[in-house]
C-alpha positions, 0 to 999 in steps of 0.5 A, a space after each residue: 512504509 504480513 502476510 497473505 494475499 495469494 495462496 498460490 503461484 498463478 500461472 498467466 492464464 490463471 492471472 487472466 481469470 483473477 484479473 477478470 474477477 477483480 473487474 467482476 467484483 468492483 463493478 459488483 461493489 460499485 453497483 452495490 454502493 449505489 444501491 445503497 446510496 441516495 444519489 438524489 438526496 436534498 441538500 442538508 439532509 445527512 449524510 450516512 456511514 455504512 458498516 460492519 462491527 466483526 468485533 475480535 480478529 481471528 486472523 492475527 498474524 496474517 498480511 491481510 485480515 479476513 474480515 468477511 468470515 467473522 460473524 457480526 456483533 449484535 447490540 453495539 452502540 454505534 457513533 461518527 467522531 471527528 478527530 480534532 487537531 490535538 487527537 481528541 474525539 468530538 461525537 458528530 453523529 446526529 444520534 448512536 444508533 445499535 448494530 443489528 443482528 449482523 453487526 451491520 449498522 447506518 448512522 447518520 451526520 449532518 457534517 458534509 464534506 468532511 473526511 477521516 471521520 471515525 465510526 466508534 462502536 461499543 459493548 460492555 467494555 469492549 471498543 473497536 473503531 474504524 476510520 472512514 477516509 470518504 468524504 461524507 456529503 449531505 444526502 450520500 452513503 459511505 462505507 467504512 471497513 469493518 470494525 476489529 481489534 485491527 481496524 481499532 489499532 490503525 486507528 489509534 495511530 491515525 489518532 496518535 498522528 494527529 495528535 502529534 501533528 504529523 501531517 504527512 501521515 495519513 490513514 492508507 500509510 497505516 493501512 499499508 503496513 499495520 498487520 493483523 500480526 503487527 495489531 496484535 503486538 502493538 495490543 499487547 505492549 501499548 508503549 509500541 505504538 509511539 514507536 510505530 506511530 513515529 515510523 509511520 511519520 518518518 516514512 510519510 516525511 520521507 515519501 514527501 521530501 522524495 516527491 519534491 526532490 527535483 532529481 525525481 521530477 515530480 511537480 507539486 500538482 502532480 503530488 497532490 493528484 497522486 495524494 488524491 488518488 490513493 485517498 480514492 484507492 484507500 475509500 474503495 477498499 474499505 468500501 470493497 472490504 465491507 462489501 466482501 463475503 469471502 476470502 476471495 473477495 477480501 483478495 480481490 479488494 486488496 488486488 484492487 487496492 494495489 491497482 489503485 495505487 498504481 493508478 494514482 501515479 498514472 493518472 497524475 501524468 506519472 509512471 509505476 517506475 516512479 512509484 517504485 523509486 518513491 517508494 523504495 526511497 519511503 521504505 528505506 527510512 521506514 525499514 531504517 526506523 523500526 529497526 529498534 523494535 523487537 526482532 519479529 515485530 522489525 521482520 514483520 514490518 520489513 516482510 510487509 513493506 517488501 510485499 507492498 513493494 514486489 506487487 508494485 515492482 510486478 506492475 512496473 517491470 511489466 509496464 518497461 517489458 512492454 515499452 521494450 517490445 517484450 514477446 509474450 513468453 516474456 511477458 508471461 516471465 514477467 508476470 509469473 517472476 512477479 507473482 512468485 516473487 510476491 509469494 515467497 516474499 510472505 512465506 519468508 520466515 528471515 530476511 535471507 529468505 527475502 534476499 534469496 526471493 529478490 535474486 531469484 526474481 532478478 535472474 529471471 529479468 536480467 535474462 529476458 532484458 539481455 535478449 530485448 536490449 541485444 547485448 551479449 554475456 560478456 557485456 551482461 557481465 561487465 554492466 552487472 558488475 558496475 550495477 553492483 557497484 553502484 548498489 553497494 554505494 547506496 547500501 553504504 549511504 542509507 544505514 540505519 544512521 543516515 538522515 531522511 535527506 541523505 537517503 533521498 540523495 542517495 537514492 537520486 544519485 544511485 538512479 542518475 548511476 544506473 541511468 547513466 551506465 544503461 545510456 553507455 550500453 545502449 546509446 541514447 538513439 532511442 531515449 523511450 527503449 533507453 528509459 524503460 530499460 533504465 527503469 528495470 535495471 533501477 528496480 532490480 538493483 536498488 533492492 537489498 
């Protein structure tokens, strides 16, 4: 199922120019790696992992680490080990090979077709490893993230689920909600990471048992495409991150990311408005599961797993503004309610700061959806009222206490109410308009 991609509010015309930058920049990093890569290279010649020991994090603390402002470490005995079904390592690598005087390194295995493959390096008694989740192909280069004291705890996780024979979790789940801040307390009090690791799980089982609740509608082949898929946004963003020279570029990677997870769903046929209720399904459990943990690590997770969730509710409410016909002042509410909402979220310093953060944000599009869908205040009033409603039903229903079942059903039953209440509003004569406005309001009230 944190803190710090952007460092202001955007105003739209300036989240024009970042858009335009983050095509710059992967285009950049696309060329880059296939510069670098041996496209035409023999069958069974080996395959090649590229990257980066930055060795020690001075981010700690931060939503997302900065890898590109540490300097390498030079000398450091790099080699590939693949993790075995009991969470032992077995070296694969055709030889070690030392980082250079940048920390960057290549080495080489005759493995092909083989993902989540991990880069070990050490110095003295110091370790740090990395999981590369492209898969390796004989002849081809692929890029790991750079190797820290962050990168080294997801990967003791990644290590960790695997031992405990957690299929559902994999490494972009870890990635997702494993902080530089989070790292560092799980650094320090080791016992924690059996604690993380089995939230990790139970938000992986849930996100799961959500995909094939019939009441969602997603088919098996659509799943495993949106599994697919944010295996592709994972391996572009180590990639784009190994890439980056800057902060700026290490934002864009990560803004990249966010859009290539959105995409996992659009291209299996899906929508962002199912994203979101996955997702806000996964995260209840998740939220619900680490709630045991020390007050700063359990708000830690609750500020990154809500972070995670106001930039995909940006895409998907901006998505049901344009199927609603939204103007573009609307629009440009959205994006910048979006934005601010994303902000606050990882300036937050309590979960009241959060709450506040989301009633804000939903005052902004209830006010613009009550101008696209034509009803009046009184109207606006009646419907916010039984929205409310059904919202405190599914609070009372996904307690910490509650099964990972029950809080699936509850989530169902909670969108069936929502939908049911917008059709009593609108009527069913135009089911598109119909849909997306369900979808808004579906987003705005499952938030608590």
């Amino acid at each position: 199922m944190k803190t710090d991609i952007y460092k202001r509010v955007f105003s739209f015309d300036k989240a024009r120019r970042i858009i335009l930058s983050l095509v710059v920049f992967s285009v950049i990093a696309i060329l880059s790696g296939c510069a670098n890569s041996n496209p035409s290279g023999p069958s069974g010649s080996p395959a090649t992992v590229e990257g980066k020991v930055s060795g020690s994090n001075s981010s700690a603390g931060k939503m997302f680490k900065s890898t590109s402002t540490e300097s390498g470490v030079q000398g450091a005995t790099v080699i590939l080990a693949m993790v075995k079904a009991n969470g032992t390592l077995q070296t694969v690598s055709k030889a070690a090979v030392q980082t250079d005087i940048n920390g960057k390194f290549d080495v080489e295995t005759d493995l092909s077709g083989i993902s989540n493959l991990v880069v070990i390096a050490t110095q003295g008694t110091q370790q740090w490893k990395a999981v590369v989740t492209s898969q390796v192909q004989s002849g081809l280069k692929v890029y790991s993230e750079p190797l820290d004291d962050q990168t080294t705890i997801k990967t003791n996780l990644f290590i960790k689920a695997k031992e405990n024979n957690d299929g559902n979790v994999t490494y972009a789940e870890i990635e997702n909600y494993v902080s530089s801040g989070i790292a560092s307390e799980i650094e320090s009090d080791s016992s924690m990471e059996n604690e993380v690791e089995a939230s990790i799980n139970a938000e992986a089982n849930a996100e799961a048992e959500a995909a094939s609740n019939s009441a969602l509608g997603i088919t098996q082949a659509q799943w495993n495409s949106v599994v697919n898929g944010e295996a592709e946004a994972e391996a572009s963003l180590e990639r784009n991150l190994y890439y980056a020279n800057n902060q700026s570029d290490d934002d864009a990677a990560h803004s990249s990311y966010f859009q290539g997870m959105v995409n996992a769903y659009l291209n299996a046929g899906l929508s962002a408005d199912m994203y979101i209720k996955v997702l806000e399904i996964s995260e209840r459990v998740f939220l619900n599961s680490t709630a045991n943990l020390n007050a700063q690590v359990a708000f830690s997770f609750e500020q990154r797993a809500e972070y995670i969730k106001a930039v995909i509710m940006n895409y998907a409410v901006q998505s049901s503004f344009t199927a609603l016909g939204a103007s573009q002042a609307e629009m440009n509410d959205a994006i910048n309610a979006g934005v601010t909402l994303a902000t606050s979220i990882k300036s937050a310093t309590s979960a009241s700061d959060i709450s506040n953060a989301y009633t804000t944000y939903q005052s902004t599009i209830e006010s613009d959806m009550s101008v696209m869908i034509g009803i009046n205040s009184s109207m606006m009033s009646n419907m916010d009222s039984n929205l409310a409603g059904y919202r405190s039903t599914l609070q009372a229903a996904v307690t910490s206490n509650a099964s990972a079942t029950s809080v699936v059903n509850a989530y169902a039953a909670f969108y069936a109410s929502v939908k049911a209440e917008m059709t009593s509003v609108m009527g069913v004569s135009n089911a598109a308009r119909l849909n997306a406005a369900a979808n808004v309001m579906m987003i705005l009230y499952a938030s608590f």
